[in-house]
C-alpha positions in Angstrom: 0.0 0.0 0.0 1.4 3.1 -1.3 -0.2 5.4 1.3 -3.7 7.4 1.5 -4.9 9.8 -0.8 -8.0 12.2 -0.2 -9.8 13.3 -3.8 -12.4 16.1 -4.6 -13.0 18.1 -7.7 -15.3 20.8 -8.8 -17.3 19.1 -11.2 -19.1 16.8 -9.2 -18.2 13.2 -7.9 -20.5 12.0 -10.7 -17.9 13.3 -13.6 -16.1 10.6 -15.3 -12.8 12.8 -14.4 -12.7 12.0 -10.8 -13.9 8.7 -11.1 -11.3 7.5 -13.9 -8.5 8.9 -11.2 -10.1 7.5 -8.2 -10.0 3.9 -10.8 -6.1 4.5 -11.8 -5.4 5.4 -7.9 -6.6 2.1 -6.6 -4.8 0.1 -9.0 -1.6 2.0 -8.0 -2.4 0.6 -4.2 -3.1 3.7 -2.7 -6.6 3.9 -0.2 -8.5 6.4 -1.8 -10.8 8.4 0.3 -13.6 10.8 -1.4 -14.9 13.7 -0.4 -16.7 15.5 -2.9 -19.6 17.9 -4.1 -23.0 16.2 -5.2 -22.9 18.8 -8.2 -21.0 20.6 -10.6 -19.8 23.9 -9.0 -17.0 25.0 -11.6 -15.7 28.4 -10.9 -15.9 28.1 -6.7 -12.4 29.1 -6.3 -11.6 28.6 -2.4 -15.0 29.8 -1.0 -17.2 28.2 1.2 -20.5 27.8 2.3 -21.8 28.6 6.1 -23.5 25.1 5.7 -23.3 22.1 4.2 -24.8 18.7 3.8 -22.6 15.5 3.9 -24.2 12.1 3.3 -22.3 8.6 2.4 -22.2 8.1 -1.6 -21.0 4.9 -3.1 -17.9 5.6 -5.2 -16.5 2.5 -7.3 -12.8 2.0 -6.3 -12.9 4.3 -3.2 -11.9 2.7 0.4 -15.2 5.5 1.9 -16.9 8.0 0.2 -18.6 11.1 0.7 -20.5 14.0 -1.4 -21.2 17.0 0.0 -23.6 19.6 -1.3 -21.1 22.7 -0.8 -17.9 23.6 -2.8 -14.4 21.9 -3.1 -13.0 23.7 -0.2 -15.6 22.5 1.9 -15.4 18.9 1.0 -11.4 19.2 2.2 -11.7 21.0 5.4 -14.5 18.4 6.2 -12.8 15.5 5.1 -9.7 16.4 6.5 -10.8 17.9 10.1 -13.6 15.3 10.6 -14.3 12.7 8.0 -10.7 12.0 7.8 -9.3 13.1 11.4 -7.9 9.3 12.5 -6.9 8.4 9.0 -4.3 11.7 7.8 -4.0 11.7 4.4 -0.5 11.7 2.3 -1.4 13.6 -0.1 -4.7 15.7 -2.0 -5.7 15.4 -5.5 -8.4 17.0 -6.8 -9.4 17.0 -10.2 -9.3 15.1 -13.2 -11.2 18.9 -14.0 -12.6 19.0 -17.3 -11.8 21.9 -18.4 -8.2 23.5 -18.5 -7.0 25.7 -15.6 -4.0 27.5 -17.0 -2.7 30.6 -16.2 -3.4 32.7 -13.0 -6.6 34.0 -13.7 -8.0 30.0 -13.9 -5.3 29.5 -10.8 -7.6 32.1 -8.9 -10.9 31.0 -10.0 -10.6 27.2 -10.1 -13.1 25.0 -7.6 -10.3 22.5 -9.0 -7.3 24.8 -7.6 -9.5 25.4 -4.4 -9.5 22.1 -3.1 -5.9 21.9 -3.3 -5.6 25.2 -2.2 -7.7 24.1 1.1 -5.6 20.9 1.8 -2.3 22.8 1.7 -3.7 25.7 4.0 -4.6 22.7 6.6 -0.7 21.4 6.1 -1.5 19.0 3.3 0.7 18.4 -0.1 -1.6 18.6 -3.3 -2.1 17.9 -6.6 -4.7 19.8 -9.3 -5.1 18.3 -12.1 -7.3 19.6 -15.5 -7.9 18.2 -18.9 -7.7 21.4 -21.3 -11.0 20.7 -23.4 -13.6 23.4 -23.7 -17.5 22.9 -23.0 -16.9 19.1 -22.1 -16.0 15.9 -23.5 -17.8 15.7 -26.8 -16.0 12.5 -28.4 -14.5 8.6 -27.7 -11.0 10.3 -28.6 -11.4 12.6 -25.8 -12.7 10.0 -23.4 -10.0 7.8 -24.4 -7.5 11.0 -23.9 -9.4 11.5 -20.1 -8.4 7.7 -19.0 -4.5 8.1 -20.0 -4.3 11.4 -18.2 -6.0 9.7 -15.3 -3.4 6.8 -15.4 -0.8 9.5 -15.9 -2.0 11.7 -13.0 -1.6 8.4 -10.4 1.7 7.8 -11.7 2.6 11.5 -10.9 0.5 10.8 -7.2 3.6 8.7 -6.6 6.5 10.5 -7.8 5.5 13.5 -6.1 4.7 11.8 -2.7 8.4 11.5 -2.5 9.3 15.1 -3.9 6.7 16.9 -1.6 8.4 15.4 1.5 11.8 16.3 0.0 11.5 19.7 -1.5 9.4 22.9 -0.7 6.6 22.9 -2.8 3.2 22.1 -1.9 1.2 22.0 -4.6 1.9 20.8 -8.7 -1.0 22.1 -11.2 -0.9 19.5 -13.8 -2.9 20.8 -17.4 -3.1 17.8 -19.9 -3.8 18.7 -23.7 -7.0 17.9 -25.3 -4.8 16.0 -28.1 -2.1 13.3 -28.1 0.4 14.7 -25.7 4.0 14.8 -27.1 5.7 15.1 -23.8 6.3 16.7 -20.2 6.9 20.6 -19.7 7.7 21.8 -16.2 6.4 25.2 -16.6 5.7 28.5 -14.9 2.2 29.9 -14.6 1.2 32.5 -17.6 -0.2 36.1 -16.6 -2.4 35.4 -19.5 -6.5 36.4 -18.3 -8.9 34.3 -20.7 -11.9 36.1 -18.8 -14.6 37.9 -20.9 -17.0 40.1 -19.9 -20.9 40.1 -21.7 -23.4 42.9 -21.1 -27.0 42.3 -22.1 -28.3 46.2 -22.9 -31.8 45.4 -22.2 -31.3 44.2 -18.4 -27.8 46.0 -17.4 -27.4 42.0 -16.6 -23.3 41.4 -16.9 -22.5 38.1 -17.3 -18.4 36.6 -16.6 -17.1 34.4 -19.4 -14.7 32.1 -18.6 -13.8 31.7 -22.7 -14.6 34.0 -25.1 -14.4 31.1 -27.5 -14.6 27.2 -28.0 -11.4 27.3 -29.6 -8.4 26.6 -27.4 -6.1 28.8 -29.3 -8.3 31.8 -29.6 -9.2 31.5 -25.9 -5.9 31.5 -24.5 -4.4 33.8 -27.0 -1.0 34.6 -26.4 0.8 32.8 -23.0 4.3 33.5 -22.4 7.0 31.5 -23.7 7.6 27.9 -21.7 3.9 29.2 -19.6 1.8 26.3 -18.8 -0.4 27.9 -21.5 2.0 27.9 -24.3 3.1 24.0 -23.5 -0.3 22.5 -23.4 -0.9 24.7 -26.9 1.7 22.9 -28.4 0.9 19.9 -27.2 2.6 19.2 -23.8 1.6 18.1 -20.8 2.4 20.7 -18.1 3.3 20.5 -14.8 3.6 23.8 -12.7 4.7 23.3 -9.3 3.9 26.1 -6.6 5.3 26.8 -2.9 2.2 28.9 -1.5 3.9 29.2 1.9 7.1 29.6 0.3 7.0 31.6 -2.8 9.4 34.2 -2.3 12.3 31.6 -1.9 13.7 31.2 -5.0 16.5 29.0 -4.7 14.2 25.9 -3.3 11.5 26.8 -5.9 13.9 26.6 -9.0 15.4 23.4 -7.1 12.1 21.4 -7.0 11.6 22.6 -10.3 15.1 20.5 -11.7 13.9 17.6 -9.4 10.3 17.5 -11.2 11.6 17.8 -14.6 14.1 15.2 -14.4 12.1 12.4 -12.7 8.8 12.8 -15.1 11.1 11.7 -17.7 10.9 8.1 -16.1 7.3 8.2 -17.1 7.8 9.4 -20.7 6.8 6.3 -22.2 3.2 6.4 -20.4 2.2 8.8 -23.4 3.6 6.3 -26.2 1.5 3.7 -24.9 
C-alpha cells in the first residue's frame, strides 16, 4: 500500500474525471478516500458555504466515500478535520477537471485549484489536475485522452509523494492537452487572463465568461514563452509546481523545479503507450 490519498473536484463526484482517477489510484495501491460535491460547482475558487450537507455516496474503487452539497473547499476541510481526522491523508488530489485551468486567472478562480488550495492551507501536499477541453467531452477520442491522463496523474501521485516530502513545494498544477500529448513541460504559470465580460443592454445583466471562444487557441491567445499555456498549446503536458507558503524563496523553488523535470522523464513512455 502506497499510502492514502484524499480526492475532490469541482465538477461533481459524478464526472467521469474524478472517477477514472479514483480507478487508476486504486490500481496504483493507494486507499482512496472521497470527499466530494453532489454537483457541478465549476468556478468556486476557495469559498465556502456557512453550511453544508454530507451524506455517504457509493464511489467504485474508493476505500469510503462522501459527497457534499457545498464547494471543493468545503469537501477538504470536512474530510480532513472530521471525515478523515484518525486516518491523515499523504497527499490531495483533486481533479481530473474537465476543463483547462492554466494561467493565473484560472489559478484564482478554479473549484479545482481550491480544493488543493484548502488541503495545503490545513498542512497538506496537493495535486490539481485539468484536462484542457472546452465545453466538455464531446468525443471517444477525448474520453480515451481523459483515461491516460487519469493513469498519468496516479503515476505522478507517486512521484510527487516523494518530492513533496523532499522539496518545498506544496502543490503541482498538472494541465493535460486535449490531443495526443507529445511530452512533459515543467512550466511556470502564464499572466495570460482568458476572462470575458458580456453585457446584455436590455437588463444591465453582466454576465463573466470564462472563454470567449470554443477554440483553445483563440481562448488562450497569447501565453508566455515555456507558460503552462504555451506548452499545453503545443501539445505538452504541463506540470507547474507552486510553494504557497514559500513563494518568495527562489533558490528551493527553482530546485524542486530541476527535481520534477528530471524524474517525469521516467514516465515518458506512459504517453507512447
Amino acid at each position: 500500500m502506497l499510502g492514502s490519498i484524499l480526492i475532490t473536484n469541482d465538477d461533481g463526484i459524478n464526472s467521469p474525471g474524478i472517477n477514472y482517477l479514483i480507478e487508476e489510484l486504486s490500481k496504483q495501491g493507494f486507499d482512496v478516500y472521497v470527499v466530494a460535491p453532489k454537483n457541478q460547482v465549476s468556478g468556486a475558487g476557495k469559498s465556502h458555504s456557512f453550511y453544508v450537507k454530507v451524506e455517504k455516496c457509493y464511489v467504485k474503487n474508493a476505500k469510503e466515500s462522501w459527497c457534499v452539497d457545498g464547494k471543493p473547499a468545503d469537501a477538504v476541510a470536512i474530510g480532513l478535520r472530521y471525515l478523515l481526522k484518525d486516518v491523515k491523508p499523504d497527499i490531495i488530489v483533486s481533479g481530473i477537471n474537465i476543463g483547462p485551468n492554466m494561467g493565473l486567472m484560472d489559478f484564482f478562480t478554479s473549484g479545482t485549484i481550491g480544493g488543493a488550495l484548502e488541503g495545503i492551507l490545513l498542512g497538506y501536499k496537493a495535486i490539481a489536475a485539468s484536462f484542457a477541453v472546452l465545453r466538455g467531452i464531446k468525443t471517444r477520442e477525448q474520453d480515451i485522452l481523459l483515461k491516460k491522463a487519469a493513469k498519468i496523474t496516479a503515476e505522478i501521485s507517486k512521484i510527487m509523494l516523494d518530492i513533496f516530502r523532499e522539496e518545498k513545494i506544496d502543490l503541482i498544477n498538472i494541465n493535460f492537452p486535449s490531443i495526443k500529448p507529445i511530452g512533459f513541460k515543467v512550466t511556470k504559470m502564464s499572466w495570460l487572463s482568458n476572462m470575458d465580460v458580456k453585457l446584455d443592454s436590455k437588463d444591465d445583466v453582466y454576465q463573466v465568461m470564462g472563454w470567449k471562444t470554443d477554440n483553445l487557441e483563440e481562448a488562450y491567445a497569447g501565453g508566455e514563452e515555456e507558460s503552462d499555456v504555451a506548452m499545453v498549446k503545443k501539445g505538452y503536458i504541463s506540470l507547474s509546481p507552486l510553494c504557497v507558503r514559500c513563494i518568495p524563496e527562489a533558490i528551493s523553488y527553482v530546485k524542486a523545479f530541476n527535481k520534477i523535470e528530471n524524474r517525469i522523464k521516467g514516465i515518458e513512455n506512459l504517453i507512447l503507450a
